[in-house]
mmCIF file as gemmi writes it, N, C-alpha and C atoms, coordinates in Angstrom:
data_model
loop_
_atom_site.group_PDB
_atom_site.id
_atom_site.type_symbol
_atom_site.label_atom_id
_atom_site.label_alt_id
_atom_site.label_comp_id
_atom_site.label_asym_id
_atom_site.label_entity_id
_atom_site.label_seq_id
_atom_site.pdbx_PDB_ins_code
_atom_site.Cartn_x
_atom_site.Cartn_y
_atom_site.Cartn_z
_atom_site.occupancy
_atom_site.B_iso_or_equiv
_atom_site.pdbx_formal_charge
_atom_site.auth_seq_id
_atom_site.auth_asym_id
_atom_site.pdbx_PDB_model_num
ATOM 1 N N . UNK Axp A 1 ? 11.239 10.278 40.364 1 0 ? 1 A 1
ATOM 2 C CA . UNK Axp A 1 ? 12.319 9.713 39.582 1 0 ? 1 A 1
ATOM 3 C C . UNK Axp A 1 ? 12.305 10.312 38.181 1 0 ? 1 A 1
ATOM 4 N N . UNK Axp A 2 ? 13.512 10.815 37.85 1 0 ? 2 A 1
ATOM 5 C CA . UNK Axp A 2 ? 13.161 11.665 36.072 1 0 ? 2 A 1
ATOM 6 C C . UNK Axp A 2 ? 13.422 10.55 35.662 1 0 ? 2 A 1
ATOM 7 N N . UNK Axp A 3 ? 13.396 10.793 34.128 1 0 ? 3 A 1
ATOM 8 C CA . UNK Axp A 3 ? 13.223 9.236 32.876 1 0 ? 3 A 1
ATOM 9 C C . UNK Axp A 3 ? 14.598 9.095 32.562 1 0 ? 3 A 1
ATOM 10 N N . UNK Axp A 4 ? 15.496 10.431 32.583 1 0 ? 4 A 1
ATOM 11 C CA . UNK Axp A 4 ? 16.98 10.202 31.787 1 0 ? 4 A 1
ATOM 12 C C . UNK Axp A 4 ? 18.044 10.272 33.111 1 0 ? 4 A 1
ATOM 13 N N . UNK Axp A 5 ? 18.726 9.063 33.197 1 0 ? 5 A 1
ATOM 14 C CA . UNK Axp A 5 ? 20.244 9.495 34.236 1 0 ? 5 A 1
ATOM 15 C C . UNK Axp A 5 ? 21.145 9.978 33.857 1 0 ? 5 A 1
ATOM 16 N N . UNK Axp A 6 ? 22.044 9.906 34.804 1 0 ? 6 A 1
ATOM 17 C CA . UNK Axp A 6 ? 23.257 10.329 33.952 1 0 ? 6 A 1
ATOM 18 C C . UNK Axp A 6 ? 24.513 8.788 34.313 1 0 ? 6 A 1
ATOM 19 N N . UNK Axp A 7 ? 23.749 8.202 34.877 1 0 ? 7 A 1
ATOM 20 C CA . UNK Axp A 7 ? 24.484 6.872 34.824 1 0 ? 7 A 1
ATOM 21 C C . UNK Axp A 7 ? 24.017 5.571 35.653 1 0 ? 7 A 1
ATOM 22 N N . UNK Axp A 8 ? 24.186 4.252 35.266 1 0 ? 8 A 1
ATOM 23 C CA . UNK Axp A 8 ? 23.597 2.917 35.584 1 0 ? 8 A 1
ATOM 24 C C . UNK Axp A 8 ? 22.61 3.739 37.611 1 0 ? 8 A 1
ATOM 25 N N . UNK Axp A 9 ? 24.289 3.992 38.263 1 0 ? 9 A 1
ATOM 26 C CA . UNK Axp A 9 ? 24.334 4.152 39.549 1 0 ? 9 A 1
ATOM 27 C C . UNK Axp A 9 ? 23.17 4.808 39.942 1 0 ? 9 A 1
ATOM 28 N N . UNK Axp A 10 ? 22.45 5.84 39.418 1 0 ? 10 A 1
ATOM 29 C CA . UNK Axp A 10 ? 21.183 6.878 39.715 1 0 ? 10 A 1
ATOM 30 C C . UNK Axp A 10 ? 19.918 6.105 39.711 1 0 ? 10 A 1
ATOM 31 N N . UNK Axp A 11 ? 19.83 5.265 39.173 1 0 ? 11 A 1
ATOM 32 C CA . UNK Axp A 11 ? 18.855 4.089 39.162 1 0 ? 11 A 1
ATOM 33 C C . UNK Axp A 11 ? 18.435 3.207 40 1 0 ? 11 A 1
ATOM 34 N N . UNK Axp A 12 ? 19.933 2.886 41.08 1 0 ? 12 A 1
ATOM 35 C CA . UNK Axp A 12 ? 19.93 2.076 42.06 1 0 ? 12 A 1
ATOM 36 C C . UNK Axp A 12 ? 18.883 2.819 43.39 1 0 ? 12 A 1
ATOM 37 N N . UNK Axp A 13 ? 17.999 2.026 43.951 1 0 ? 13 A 1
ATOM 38 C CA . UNK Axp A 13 ? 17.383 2.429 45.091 1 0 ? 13 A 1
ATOM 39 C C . UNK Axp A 13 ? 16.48 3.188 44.816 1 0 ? 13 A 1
ATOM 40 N N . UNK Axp A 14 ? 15.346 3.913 45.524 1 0 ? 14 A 1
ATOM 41 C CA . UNK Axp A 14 ? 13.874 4.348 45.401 1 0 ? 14 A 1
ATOM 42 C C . UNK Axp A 14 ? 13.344 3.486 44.524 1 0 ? 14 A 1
ATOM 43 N N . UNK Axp A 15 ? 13.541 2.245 44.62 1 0 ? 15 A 1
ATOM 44 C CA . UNK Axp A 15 ? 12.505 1.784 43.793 1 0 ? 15 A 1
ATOM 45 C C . UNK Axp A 15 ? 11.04 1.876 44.274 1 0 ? 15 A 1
ATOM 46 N N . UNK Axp A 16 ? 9.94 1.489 43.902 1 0 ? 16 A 1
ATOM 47 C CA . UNK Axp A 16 ? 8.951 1.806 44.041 1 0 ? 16 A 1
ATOM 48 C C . UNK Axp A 16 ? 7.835 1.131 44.493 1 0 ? 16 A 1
ATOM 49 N N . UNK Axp A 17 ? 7.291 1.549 45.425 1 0 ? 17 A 1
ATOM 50 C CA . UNK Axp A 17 ? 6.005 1.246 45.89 1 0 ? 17 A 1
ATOM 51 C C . UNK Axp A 17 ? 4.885 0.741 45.822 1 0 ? 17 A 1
ATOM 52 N N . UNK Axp A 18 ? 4.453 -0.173 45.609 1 0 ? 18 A 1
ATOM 53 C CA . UNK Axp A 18 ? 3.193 -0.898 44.496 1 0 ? 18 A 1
ATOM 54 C C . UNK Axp A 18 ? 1.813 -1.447 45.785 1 0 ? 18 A 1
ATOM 55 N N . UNK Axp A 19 ? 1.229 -1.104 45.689 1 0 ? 19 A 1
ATOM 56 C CA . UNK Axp A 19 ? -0.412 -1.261 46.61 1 0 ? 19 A 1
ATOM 57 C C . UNK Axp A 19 ? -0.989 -2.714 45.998 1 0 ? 19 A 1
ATOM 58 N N . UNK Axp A 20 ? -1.257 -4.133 47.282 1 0 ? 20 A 1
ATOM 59 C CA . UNK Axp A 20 ? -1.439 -4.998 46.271 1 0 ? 20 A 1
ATOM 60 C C . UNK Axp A 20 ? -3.3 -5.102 46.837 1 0 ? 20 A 1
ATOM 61 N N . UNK Axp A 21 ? -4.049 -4.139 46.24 1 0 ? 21 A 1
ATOM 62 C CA . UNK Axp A 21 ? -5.092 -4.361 45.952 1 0 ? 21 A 1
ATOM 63 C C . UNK Axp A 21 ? -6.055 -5.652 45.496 1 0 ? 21 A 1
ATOM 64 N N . UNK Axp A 22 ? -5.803 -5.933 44.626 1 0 ? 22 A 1
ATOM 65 C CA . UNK Axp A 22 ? -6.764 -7.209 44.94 1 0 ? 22 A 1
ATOM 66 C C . UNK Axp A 22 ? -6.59 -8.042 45.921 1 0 ? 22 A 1
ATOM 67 N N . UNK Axp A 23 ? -5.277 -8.435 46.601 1 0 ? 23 A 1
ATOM 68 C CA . UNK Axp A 23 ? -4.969 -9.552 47.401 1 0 ? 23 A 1
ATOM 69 C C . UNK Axp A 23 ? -5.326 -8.724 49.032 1 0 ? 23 A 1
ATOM 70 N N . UNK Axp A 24 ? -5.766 -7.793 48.89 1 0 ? 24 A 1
ATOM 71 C CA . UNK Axp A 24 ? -6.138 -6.872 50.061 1 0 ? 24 A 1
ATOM 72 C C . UNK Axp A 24 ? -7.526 -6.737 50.352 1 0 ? 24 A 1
ATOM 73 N N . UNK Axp A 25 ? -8.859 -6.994 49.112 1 0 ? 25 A 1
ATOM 74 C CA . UNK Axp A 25 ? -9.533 -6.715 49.266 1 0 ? 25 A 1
ATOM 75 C C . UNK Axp A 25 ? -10.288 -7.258 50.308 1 0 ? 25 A 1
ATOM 76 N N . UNK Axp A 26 ? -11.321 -6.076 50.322 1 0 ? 26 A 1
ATOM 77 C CA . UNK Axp A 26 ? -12.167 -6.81 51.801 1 0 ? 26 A 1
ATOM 78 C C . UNK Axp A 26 ? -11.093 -6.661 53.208 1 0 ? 26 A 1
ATOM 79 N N . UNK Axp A 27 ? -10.017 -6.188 52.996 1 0 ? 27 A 1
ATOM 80 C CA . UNK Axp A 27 ? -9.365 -6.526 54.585 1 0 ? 27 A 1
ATOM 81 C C . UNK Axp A 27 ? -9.477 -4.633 54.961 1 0 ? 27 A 1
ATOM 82 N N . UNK Axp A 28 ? -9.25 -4.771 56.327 1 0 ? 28 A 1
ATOM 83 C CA . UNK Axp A 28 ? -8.89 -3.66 56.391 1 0 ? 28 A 1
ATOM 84 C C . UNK Axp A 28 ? -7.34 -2.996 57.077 1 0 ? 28 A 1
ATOM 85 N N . UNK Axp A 29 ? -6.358 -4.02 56.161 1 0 ? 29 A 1
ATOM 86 C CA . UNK Axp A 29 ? -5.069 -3.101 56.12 1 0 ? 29 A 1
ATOM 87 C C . UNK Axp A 29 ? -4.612 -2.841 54.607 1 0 ? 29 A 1
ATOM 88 N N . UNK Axp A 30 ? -3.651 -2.512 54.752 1 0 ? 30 A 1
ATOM 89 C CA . UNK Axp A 30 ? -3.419 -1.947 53.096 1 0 ? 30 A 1
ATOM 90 C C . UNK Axp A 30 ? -2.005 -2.09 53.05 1 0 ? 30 A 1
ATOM 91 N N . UNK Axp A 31 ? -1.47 -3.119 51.863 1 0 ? 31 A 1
ATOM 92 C CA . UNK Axp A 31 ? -0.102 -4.031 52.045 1 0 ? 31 A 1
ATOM 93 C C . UNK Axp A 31 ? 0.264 -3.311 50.757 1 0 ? 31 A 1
ATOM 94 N N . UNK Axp A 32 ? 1.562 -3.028 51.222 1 0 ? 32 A 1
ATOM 95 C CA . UNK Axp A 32 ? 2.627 -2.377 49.596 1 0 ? 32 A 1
ATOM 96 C C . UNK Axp A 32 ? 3.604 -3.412 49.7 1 0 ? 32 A 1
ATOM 97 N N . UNK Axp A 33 ? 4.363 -3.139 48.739 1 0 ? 33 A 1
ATOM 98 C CA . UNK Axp A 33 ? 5.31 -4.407 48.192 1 0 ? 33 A 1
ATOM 99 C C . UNK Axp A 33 ? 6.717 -3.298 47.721 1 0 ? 33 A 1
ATOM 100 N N . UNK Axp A 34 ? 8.089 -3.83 47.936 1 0 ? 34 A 1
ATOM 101 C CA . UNK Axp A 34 ? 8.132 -2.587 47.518 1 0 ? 34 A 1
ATOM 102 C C . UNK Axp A 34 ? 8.85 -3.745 46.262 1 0 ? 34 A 1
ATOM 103 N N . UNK Axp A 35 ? 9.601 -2.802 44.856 1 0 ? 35 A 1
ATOM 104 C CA . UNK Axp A 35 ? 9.562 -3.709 43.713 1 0 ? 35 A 1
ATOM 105 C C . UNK Axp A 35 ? 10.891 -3.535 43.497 1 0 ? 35 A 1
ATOM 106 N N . UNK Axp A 36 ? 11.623 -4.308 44.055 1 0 ? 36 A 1
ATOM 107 C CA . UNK Axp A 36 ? 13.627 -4.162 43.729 1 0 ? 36 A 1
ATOM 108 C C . UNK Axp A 36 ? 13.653 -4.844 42.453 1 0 ? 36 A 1
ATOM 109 N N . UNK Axp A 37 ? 12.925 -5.504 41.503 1 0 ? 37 A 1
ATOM 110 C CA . UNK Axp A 37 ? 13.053 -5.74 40.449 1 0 ? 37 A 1
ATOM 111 C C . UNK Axp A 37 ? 13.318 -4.389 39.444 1 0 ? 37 A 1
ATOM 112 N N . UNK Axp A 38 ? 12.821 -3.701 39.788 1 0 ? 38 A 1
ATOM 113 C CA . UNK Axp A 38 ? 13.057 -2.586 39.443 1 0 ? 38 A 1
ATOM 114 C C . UNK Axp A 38 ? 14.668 -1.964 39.008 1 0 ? 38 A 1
ATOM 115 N N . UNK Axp A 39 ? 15.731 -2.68 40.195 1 0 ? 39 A 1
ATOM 116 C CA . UNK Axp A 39 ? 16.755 -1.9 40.142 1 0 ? 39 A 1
ATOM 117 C C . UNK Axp A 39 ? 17.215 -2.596 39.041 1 0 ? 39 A 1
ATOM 118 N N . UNK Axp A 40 ? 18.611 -1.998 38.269 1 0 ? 40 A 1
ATOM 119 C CA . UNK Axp A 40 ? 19.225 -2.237 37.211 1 0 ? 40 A 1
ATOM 120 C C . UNK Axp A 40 ? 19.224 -3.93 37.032 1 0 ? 40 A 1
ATOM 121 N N . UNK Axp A 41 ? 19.857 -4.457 38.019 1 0 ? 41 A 1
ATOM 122 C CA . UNK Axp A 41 ? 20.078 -6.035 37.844 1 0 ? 41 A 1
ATOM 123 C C . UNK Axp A 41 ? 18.963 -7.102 38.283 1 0 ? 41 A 1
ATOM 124 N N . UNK Axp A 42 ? 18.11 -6.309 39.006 1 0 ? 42 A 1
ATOM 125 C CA . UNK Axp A 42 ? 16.943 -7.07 39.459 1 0 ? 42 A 1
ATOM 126 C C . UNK Axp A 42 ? 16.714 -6.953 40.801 1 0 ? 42 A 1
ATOM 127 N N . UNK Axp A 43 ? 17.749 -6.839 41.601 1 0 ? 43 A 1
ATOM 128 C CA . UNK Axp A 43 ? 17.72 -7.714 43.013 1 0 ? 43 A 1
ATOM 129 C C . UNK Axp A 43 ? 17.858 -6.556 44.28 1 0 ? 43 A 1
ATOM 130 N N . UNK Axp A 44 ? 17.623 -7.037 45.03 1 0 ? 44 A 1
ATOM 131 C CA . UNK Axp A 44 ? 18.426 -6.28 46.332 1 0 ? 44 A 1
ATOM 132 C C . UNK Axp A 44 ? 19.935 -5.752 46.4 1 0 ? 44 A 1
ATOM 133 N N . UNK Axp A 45 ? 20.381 -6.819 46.52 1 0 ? 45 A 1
ATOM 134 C CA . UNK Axp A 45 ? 21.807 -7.054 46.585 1 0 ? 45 A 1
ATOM 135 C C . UNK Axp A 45 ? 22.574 -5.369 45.897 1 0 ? 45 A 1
ATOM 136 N N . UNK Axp A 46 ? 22.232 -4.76 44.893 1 0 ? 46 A 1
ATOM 137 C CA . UNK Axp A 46 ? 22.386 -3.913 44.503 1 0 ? 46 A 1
ATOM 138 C C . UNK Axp A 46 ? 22.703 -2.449 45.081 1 0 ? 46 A 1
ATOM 139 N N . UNK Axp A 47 ? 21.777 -2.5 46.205 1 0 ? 47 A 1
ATOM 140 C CA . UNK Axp A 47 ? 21.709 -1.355 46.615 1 0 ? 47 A 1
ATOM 141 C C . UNK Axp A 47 ? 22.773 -1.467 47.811 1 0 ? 47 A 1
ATOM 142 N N . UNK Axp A 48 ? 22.991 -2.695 48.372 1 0 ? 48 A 1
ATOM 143 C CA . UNK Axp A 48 ? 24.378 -2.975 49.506 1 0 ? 48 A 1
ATOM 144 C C . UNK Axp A 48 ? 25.348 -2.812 49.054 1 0 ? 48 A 1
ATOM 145 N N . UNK Axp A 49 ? 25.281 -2.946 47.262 1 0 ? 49 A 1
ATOM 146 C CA . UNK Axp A 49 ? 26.567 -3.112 46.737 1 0 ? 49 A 1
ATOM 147 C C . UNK Axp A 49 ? 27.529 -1.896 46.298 1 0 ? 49 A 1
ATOM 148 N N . UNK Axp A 50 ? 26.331 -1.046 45.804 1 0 ? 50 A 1
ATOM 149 C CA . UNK Axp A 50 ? 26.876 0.519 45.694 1 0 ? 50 A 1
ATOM 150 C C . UNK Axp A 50 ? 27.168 1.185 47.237 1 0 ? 50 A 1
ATOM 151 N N . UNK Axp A 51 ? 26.425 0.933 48.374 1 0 ? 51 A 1
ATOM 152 C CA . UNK Axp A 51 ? 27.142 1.782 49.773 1 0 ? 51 A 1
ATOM 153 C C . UNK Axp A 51 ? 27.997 1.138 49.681 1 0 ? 51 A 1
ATOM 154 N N . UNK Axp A 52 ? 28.509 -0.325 49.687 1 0 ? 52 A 1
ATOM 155 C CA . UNK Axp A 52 ? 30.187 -0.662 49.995 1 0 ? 52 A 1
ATOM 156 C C . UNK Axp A 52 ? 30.623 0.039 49.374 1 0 ? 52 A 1
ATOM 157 N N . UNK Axp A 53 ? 30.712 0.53 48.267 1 0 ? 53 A 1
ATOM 158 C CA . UNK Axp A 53 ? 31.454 0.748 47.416 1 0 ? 53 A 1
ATOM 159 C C . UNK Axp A 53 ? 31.612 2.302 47.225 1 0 ? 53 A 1
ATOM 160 N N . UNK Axp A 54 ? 30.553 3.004 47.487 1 0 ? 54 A 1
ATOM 161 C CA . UNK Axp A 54 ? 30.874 4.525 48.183 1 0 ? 54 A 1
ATOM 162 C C . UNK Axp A 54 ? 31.118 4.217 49.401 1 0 ? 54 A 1
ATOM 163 N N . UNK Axp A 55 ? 31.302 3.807 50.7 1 0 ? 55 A 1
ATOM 164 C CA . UNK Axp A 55 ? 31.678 3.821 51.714 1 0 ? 55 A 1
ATOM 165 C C . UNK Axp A 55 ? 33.376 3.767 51.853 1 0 ? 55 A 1
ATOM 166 N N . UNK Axp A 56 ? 34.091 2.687 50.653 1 0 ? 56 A 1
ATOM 167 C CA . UNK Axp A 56 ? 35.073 2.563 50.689 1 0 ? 56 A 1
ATOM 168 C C . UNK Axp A 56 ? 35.552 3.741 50 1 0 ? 56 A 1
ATOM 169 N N . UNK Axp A 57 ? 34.664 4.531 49.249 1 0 ? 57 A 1
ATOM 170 C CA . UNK Axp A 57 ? 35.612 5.913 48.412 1 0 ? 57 A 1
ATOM 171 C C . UNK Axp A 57 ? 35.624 6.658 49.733 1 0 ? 57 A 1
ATOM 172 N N . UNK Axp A 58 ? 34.852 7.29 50.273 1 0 ? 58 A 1
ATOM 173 C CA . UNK Axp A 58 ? 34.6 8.388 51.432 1 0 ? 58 A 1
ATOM 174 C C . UNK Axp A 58 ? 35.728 8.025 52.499 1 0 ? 58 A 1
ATOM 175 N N . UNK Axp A 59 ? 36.186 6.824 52.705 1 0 ? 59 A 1
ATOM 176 C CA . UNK Axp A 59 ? 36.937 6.061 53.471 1 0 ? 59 A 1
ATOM 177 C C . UNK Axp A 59 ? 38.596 6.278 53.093 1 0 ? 59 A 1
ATOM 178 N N . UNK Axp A 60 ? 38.368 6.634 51.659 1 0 ? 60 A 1
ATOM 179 C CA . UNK Axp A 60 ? 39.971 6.94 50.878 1 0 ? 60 A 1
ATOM 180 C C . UNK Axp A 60 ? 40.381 5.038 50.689 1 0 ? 60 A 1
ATOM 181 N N . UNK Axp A 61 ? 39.392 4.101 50.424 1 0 ? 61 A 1
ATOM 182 C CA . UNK Axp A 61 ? 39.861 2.991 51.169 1 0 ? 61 A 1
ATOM 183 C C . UNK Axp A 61 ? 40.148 2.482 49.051 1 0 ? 61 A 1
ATOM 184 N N . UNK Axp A 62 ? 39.102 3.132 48.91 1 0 ? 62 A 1
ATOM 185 C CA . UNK Axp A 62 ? 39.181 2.622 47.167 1 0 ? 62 A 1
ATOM 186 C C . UNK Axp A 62 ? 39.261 3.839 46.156 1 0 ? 62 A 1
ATOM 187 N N . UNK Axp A 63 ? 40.254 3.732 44.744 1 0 ? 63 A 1
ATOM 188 C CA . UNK Axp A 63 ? 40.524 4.714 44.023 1 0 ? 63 A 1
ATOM 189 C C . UNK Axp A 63 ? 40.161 4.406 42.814 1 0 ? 63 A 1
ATOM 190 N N . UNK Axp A 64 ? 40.17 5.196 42.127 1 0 ? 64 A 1
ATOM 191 C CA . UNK Axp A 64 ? 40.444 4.831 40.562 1 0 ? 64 A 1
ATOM 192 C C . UNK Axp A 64 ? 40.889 3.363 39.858 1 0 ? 64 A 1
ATOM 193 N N . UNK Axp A 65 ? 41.922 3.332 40.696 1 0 ? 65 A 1
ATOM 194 C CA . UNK Axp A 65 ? 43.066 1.999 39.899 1 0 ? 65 A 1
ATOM 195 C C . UNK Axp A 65 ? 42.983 1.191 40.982 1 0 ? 65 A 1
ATOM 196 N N . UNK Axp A 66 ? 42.003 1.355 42.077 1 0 ? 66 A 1
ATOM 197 C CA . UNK Axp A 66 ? 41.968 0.032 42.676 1 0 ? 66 A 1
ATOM 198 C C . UNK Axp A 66 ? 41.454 -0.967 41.916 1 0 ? 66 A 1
ATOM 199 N N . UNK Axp A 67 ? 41.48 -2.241 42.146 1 0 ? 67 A 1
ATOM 200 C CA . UNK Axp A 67 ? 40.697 -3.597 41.701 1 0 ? 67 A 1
ATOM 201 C C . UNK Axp A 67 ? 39.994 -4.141 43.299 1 0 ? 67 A 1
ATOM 202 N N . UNK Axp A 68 ? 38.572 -4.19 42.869 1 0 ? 68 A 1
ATOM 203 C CA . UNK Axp A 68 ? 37.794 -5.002 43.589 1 0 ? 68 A 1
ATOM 204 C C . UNK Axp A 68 ? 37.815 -6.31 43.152 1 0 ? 68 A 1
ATOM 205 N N . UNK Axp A 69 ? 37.964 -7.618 44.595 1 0 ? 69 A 1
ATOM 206 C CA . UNK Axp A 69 ? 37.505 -8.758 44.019 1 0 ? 69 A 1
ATOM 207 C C . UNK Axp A 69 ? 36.514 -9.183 45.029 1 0 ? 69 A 1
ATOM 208 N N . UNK Axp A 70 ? 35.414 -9.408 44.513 1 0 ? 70 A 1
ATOM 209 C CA . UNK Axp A 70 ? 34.466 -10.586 44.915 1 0 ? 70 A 1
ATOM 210 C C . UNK Axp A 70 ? 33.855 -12.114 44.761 1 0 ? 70 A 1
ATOM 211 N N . UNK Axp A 71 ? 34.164 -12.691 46.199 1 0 ? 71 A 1
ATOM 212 C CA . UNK Axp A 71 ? 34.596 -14.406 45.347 1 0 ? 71 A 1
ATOM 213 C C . UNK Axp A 71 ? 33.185 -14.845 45.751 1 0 ? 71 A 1
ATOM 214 N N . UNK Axp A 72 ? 32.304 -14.194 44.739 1 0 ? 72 A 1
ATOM 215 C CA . UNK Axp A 72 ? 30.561 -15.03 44.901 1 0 ? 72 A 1
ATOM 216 C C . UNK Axp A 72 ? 30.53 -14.822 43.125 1 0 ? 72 A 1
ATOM 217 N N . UNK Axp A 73 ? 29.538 -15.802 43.374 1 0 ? 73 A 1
ATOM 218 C CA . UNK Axp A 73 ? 28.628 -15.935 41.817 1 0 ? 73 A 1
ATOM 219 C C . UNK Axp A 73 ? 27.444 -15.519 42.356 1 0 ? 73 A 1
ATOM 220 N N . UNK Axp A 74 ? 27.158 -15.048 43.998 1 0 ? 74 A 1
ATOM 221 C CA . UNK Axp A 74 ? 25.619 -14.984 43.836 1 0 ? 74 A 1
ATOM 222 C C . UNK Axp A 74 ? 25.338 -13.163 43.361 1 0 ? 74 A 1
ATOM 223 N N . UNK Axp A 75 ? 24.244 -13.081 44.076 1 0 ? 75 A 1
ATOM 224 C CA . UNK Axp A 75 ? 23.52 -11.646 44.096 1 0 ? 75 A 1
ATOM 225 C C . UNK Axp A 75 ? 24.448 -10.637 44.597 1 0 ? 75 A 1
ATOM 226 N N . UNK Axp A 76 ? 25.058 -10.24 45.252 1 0 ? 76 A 1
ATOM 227 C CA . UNK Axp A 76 ? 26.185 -9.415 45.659 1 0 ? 76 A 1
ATOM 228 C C . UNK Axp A 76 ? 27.16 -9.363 44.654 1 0 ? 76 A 1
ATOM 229 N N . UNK Axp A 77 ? 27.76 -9.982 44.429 1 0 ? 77 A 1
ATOM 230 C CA . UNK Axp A 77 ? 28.929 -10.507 43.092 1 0 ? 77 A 1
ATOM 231 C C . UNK Axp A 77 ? 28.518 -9.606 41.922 1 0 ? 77 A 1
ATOM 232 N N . UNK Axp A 78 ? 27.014 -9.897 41.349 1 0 ? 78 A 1
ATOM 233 C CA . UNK Axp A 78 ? 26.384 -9.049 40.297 1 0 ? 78 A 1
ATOM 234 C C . UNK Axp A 78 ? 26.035 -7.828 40.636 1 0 ? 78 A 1
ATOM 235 N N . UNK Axp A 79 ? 25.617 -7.361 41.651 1 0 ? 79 A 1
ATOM 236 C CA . UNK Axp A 79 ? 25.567 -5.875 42.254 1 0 ? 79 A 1
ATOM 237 C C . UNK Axp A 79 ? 26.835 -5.2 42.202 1 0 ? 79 A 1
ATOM 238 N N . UNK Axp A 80 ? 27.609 -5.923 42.603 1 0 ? 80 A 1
ATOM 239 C CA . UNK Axp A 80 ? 28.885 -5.28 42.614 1 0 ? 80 A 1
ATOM 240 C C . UNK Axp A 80 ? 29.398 -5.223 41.378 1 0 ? 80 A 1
ATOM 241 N N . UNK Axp A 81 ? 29.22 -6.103 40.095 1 0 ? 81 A 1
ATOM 242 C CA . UNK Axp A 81 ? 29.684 -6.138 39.091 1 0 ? 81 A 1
ATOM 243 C C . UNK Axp A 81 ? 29.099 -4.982 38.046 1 0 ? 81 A 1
């Protein structure tokens, strides 16, 4: 991942990998976590929210001067926002 984007969107997804070592010790498997806190808004929801939303460009389905509406206040709503 480089340090500088070129916008919010480049940020979304690969978040990263974290080894939870102490809570592992002594076992013999080895548990990662992965850390969507990471992405811009915090959450999952984020990364569903940008494929809709390239899916509908590739689709010709959304433009420029379209308006998206989404009728949530939850986690999707803010991904998308």
């Amino acid at each position: 991942m480089p340090g500088i984007y070129n916008d919010i969107t480049e940020t979304i997804g690969n978040t990263p990998l974290v080894r939870l070592n102490r809570m592992t010790q002594g076992l013999a498997a080895e548990i990662v976590v992965k850390v969507e806190s990471f992405n811009p808004m915090g959450c999952v929801k984020e990364r569903i929210a940008l494929s809709m939303i390239e899916a509908a460009e590739q689709a010709g389905l959304v433009h420029a001067d379209t308006t998206i509406v989404e009728p949530t206040s939850g986690n999707t709503g803010i991904g998308l926002a």
